[in-house]
N, C-alpha and C positions, 0 to 999 in steps of 0.2 A: 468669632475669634477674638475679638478683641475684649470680652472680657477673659478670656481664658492667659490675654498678654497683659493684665492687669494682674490677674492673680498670679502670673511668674514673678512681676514685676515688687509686689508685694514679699510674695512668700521669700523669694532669693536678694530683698532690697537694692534693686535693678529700680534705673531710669526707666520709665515705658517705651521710652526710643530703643535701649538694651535690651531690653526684654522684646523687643518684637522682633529683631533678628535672634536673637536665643529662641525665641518661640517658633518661629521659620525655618529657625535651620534643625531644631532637632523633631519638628513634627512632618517634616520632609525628608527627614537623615540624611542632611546634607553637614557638612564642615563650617565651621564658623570661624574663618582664616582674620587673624586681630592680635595685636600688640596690645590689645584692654587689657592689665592687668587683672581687673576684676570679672570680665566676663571668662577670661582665662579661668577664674575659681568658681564662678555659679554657672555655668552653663556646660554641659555634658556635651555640645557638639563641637564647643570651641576648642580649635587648635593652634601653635601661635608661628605665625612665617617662615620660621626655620624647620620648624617639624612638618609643616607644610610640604616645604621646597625639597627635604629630603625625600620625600615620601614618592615623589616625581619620577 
């Protein structure tokens, strides 16, 4: 796994720290609940606290 959170990391220019919850939570199909602006734009599982809490 961990080169596969390197080439997220890469390909979507993500910290590796970013990229291994983007890489967790979308190879798990879980929610990636965050205020990170930018994992908000490269990561497909992210969703941001508000759209979270509605969703409850």
């Amino acid at each position: 796994p961990l080169e596969k959170v390197l080439e997220v990391a890469v390909e979507r220019d993500l910290t590796f720290y970013d990229a291994s919850y983007a890489y967790a939570a979308e190879t798990l199909g879980l929610s990636l609940v965050t205020q990170d602006r930018e994992l908000l734009r490269k990561s497909r599982a992210a969703i941001d606290v508000a759209a979270f809490l509605a969703r409850l």
